[in-house]
ZALOGU-740017 format. One record per residue (C-alpha): residue number from 1; residue in three letters; x, y, z. Coordinates in Angstrom, 1 decimal. Layout:
# ZALOGU-740017
     k     r        u        v        w
   NUM   ALA        X        Y        Z
...
//
This chain:
# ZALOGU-740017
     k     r        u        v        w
     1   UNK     89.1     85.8    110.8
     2   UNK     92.4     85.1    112.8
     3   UNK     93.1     87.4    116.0
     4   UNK     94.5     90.7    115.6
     5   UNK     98.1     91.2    116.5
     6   UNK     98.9     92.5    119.8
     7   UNK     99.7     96.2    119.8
     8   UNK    102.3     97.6    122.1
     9   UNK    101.8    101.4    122.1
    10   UNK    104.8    103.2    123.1
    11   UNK    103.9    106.7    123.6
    12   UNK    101.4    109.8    124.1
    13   UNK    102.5    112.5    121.7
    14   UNK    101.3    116.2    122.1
    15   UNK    101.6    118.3    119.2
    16   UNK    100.9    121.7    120.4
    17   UNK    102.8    125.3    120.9
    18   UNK    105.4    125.2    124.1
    19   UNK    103.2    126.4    126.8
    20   UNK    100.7    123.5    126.0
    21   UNK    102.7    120.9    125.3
    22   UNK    105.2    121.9    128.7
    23   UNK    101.5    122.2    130.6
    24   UNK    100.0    118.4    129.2
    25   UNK    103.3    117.1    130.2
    26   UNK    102.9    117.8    133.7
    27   UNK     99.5    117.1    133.5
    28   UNK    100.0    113.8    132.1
    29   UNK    102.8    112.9    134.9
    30   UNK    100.3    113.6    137.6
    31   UNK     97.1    112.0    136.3
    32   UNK     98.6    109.2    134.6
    33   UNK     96.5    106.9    136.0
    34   UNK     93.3    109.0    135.7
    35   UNK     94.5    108.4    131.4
    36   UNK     94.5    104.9    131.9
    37   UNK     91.0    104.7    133.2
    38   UNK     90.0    106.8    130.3
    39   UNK     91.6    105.1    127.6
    40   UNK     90.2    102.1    129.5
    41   UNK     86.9    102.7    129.4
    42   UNK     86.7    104.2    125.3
    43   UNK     84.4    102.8    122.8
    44   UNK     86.8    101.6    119.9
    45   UNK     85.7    102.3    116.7
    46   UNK     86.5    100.1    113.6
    47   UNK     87.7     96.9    112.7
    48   UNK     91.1     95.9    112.1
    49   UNK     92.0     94.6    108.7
    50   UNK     93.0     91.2    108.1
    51   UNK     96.8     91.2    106.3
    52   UNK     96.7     87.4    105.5
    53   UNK     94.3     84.5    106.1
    54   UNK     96.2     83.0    108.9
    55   UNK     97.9     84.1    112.1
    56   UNK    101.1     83.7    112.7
    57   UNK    103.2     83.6    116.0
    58   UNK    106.7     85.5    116.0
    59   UNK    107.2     84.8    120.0
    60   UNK    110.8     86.1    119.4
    61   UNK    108.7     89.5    119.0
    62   UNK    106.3     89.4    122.3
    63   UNK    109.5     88.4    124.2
    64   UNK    111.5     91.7    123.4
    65   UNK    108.6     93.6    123.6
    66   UNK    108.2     92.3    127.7
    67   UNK    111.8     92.6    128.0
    68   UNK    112.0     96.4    127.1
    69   UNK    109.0     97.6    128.4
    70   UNK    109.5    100.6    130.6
    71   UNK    108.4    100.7    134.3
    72   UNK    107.8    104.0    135.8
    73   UNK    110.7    106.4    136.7
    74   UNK    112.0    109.6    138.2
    75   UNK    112.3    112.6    134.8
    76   UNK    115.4    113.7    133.9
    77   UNK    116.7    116.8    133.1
    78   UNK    118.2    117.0    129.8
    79   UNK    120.4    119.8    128.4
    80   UNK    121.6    120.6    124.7
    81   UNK    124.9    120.3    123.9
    82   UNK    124.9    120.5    120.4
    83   UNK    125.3    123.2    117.2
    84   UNK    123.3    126.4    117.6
    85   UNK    121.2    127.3    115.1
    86   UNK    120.3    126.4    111.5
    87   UNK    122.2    124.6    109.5
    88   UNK    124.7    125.6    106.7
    89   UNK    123.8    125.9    103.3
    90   UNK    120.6    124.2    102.0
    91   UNK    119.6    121.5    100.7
    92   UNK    116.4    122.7     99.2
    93   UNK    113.6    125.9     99.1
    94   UNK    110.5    123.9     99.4
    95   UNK    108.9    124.6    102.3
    96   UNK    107.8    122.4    105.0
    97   UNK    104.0    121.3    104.1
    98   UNK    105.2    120.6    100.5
    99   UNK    107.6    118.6    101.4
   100   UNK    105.8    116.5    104.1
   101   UNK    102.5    115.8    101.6
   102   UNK    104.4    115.3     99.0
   103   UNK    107.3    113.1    100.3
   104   UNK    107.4    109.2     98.9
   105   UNK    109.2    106.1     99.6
   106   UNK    111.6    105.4     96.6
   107   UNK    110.6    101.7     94.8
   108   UNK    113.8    101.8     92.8
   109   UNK    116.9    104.0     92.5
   110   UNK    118.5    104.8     88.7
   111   UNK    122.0    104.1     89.6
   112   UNK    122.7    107.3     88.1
   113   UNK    121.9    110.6     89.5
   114   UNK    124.6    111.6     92.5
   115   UNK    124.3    114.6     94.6
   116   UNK    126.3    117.6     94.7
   117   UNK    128.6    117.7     97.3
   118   UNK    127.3    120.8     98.7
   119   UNK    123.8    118.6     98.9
   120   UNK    124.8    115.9    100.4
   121   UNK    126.4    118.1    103.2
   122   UNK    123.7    119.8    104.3
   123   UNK    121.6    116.6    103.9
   124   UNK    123.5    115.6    106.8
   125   UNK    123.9    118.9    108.6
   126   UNK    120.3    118.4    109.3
   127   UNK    120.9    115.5    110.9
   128   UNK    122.5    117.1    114.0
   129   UNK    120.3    118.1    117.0
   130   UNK    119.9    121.1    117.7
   131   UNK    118.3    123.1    120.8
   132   UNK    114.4    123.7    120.1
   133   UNK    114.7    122.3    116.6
   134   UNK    112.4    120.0    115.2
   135   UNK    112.2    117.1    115.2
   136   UNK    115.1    116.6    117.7
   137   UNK    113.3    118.3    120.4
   138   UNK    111.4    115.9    120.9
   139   UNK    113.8    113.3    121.7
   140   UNK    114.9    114.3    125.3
   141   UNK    118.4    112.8    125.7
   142   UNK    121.9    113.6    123.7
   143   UNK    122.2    111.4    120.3
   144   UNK    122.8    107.9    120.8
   145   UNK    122.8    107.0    117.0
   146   UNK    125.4    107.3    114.5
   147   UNK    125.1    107.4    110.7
   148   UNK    127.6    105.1    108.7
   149   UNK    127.4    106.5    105.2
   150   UNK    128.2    104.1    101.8
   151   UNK    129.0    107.0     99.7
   152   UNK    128.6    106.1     95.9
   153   UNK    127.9    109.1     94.0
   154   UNK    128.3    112.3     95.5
   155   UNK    129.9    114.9     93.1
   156   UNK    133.3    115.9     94.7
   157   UNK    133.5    113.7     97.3
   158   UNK    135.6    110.2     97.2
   159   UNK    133.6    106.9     97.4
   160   UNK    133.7    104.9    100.6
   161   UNK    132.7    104.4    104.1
   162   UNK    132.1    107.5    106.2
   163   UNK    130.8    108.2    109.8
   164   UNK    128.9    111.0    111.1
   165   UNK    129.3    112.4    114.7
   166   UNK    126.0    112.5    115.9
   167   UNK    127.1    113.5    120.0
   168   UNK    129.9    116.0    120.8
   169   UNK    132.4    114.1    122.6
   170   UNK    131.4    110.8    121.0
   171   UNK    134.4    110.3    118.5
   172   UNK    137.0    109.0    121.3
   173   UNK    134.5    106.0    122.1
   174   UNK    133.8    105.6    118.2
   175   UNK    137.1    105.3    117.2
   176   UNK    138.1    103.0    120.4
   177   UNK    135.5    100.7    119.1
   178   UNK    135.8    100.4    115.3
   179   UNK    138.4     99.1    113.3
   180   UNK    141.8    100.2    114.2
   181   UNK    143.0    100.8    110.1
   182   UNK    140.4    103.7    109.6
   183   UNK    141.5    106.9    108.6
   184   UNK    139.3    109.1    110.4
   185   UNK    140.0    111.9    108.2
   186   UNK    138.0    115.2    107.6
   187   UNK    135.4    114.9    105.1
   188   UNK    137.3    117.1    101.9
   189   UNK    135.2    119.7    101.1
   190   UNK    133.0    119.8    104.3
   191   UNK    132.4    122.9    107.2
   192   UNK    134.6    122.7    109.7
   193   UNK    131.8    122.1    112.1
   194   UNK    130.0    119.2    110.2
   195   UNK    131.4    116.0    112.3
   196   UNK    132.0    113.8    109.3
   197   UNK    135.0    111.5    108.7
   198   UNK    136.0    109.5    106.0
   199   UNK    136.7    106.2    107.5
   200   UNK    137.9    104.3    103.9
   201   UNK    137.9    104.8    100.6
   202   UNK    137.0    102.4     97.6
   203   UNK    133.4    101.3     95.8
   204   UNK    131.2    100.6     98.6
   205   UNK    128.4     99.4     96.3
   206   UNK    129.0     95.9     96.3
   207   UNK    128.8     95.7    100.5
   208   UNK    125.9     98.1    100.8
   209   UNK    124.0     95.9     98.3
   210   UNK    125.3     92.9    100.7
   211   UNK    124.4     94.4    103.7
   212   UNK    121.3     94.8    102.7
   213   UNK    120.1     91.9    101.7
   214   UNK    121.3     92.0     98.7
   215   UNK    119.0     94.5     97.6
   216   UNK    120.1     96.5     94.7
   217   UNK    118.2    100.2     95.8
   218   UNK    121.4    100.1     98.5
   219   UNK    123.8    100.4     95.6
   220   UNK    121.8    102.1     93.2
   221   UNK    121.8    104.9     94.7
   222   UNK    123.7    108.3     96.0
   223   UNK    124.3    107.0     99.2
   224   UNK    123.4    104.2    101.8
   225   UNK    123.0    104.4    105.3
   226   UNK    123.4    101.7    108.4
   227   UNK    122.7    103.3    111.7
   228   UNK    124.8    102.6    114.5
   229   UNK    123.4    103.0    118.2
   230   UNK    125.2    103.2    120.9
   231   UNK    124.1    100.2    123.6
   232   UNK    126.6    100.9    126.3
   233   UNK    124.9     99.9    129.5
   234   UNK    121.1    100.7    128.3
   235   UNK    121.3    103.2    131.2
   236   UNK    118.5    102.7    133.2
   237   UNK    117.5     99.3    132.0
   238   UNK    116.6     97.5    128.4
   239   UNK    113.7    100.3    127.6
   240   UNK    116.4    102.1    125.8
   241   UNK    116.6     99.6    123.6
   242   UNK    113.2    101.2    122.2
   243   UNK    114.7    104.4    122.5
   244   UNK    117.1    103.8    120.6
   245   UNK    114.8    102.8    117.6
   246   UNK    113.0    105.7    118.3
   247   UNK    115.5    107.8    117.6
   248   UNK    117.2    105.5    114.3
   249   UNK    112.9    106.6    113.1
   250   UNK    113.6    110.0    113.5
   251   UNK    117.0    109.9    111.2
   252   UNK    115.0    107.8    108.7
   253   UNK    112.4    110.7    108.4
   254   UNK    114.7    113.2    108.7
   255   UNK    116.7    111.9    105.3
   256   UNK    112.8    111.3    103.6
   257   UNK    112.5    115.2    103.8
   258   UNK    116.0    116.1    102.7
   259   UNK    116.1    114.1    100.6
   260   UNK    112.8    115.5     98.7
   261   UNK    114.2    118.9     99.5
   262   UNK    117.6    117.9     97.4
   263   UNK    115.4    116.6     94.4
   264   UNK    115.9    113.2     94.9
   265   UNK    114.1    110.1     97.0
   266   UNK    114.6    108.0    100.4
   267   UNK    113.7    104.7    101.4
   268   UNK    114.0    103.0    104.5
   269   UNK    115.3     99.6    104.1
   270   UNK    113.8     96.9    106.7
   271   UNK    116.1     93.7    105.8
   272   UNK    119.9     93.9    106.2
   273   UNK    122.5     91.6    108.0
   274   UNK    123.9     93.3    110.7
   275   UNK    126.5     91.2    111.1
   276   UNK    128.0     92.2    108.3
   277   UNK    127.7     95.4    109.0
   278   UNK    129.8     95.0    112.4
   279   UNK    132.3     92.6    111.1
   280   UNK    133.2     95.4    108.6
   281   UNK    133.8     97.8    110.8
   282   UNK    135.5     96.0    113.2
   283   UNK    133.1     95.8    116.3
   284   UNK    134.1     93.2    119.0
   285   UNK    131.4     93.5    121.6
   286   UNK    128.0     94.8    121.4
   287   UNK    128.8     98.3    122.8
   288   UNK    127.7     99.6    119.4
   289   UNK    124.9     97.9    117.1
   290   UNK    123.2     98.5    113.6
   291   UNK    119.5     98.7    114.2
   292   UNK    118.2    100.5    111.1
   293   UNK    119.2    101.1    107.4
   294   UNK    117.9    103.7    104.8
   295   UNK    119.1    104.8    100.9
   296   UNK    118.9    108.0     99.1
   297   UNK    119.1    108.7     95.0
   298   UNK    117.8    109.1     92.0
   299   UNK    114.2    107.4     92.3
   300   UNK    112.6    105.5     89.3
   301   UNK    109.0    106.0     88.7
   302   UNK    107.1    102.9     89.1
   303   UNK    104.6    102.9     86.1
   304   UNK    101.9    100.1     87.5
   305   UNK    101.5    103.1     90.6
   306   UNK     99.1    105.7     90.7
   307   UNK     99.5    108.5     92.5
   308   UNK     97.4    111.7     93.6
   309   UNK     98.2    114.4     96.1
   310   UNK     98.8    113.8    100.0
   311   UNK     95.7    113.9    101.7
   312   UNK     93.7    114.2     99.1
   313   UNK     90.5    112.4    100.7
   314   UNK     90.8    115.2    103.5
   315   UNK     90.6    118.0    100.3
   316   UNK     87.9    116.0     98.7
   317   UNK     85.9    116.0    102.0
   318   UNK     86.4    120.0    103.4
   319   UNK     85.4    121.2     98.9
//
């Protein structure tokens, strides 16, 4: 059997109520090293499973992963800057453990179904941080990643390339740095409060099928996303880099729920040329990249797939 892959774990997650989690977390900071001697000295259990017959070496991989690894340094303070509170309208009633068990990636899109306006909206909405509002709460620095939207069928709302505002006091630096011919016009029909401009209309299907390696679910669907992350200076080193994934993971869960709230399906989409992405809107340096892609529509029911409740094997086990 060839070598497991190297894991790189990137971090401890508590899941707890506040008082625990703020009591691990200095806990953890203290004895950090005491955890590493633990985790050292486990018994692992299980053995990994083999994904193909033969091994092979991405060194491209193991050379980021070196290059971004984060050393030790001082915690940071980090206040909330943006909306207060919920957010408008709704995209859904379900609640939270329906959603989460019975959430799916999308195999294929109709081409058909579009969203209602009001939908789509609030879709996005959810996207914003907010103070102690999951899951952006547990990202502890202001937004770094910007949504570009392919619009394609969204009831009320003209086709084209749009932009969501992720940071307050980000649009200046967004709009230095993409193309100069945008219009950068309020969304029609939006809250005054939702950050979302409407950068240029026209079908947008044909480049979000490009930009995605030509993969049809971009086009087929409601809407496409590329997410564009801010590099600037990496602040404190290249371990942002991560970060910034990190926080591109979150946005791609947070559209899997909405999505299944609105009635509809997500997927994340792994392969797209990024290049094309910047050379369409304009980017001339690497102050801003595209690290992460994601579609939302109608979904089409693969027939060759069974499937049965979310943690089924967990029911099964506690009946």
């Amino acid at each position: 059997m060839a070598a497991a892959d190297r894991e790189h774990p990137d971090g401890l997650v508590v899941v707890a109520p506040a008082p625990v989690v703020d009591a691990a977390a200095a806990g953890v900071e203290r004895g950090l090293d005491a955890l590493r001697e633990i985790v050292a000295d486990g018994s692992w259990v299980g053995t990994p499973n083999a994904l193909s017959p033969e091994h092979v070496e991405w060194p491209a991989i193991d050379e980021v992963a070196i290059a971004t690894r984060k050393g030790r340094v001082p915690p940071r303070d980090f206040v909330w800057t943006g909306p207060e509170g919920l957010s408008v309208g709704a995209a859904g009633s379900f609640p939270a453990i329906h959603l989460i068990r019975t959430r799916r990636s999308a195999v294929a899109l109709d081409g058909v179904t579009a969203l209602p306006a009001t939908a789509f909206f609030a879709i996005l909405d959810r996207l914003l941080p907010r103070p102690g509002v999951p899951p952006w709460d547990v990202l502890p620095w202001a937004p770094r990643v910007h949504p570009v939207l392919f619009v394609h069928r969204v009831d009320g709302l003209a086709p084209g390339l749009y932009l969501l505002e992720r940071a307050p006091g980000a649009l200046e630096a967004l709009r230095a740095a993409l193309r100069s011919s945008f219009a950068w016009e309020p969304a029609g029909g939006a809250s005054p409060r939702l950050p979302l401009f409407l950068l240029e209309k026209g079908d947008a299907r044909p480049l979000a099928r490009f930009a995605s390696c030509q993969q049809e679910i971009a086009a087929d669907s409601a809407f496409a996303v590329a997410m564009l992350a801010e590099l600037r200076d990496l602040e404190d080193g290249p371990w942002w880099y991560r970060r910034l994934h990190w926080e591109a993971g979150v946005l791609g869960q947070a559209l899997y729920m909405e999505a299944e709230a609105a009635g509809v399906r997500g997927t994340g989409i792994g392969c797209f040329f990024d290049d094309v992405v910047h050379e369409t809107l304009g980017l001339a340096d690497r102050r801003l990249r595209d690290l992460y892609h994601f579609t939302v529509g109608g979904a089409v029911d693969d027939r060759r797939l069974t499937t049965t409740p979310g943690y089924v094997d967990a029911v099964r086990r506690r009946a």
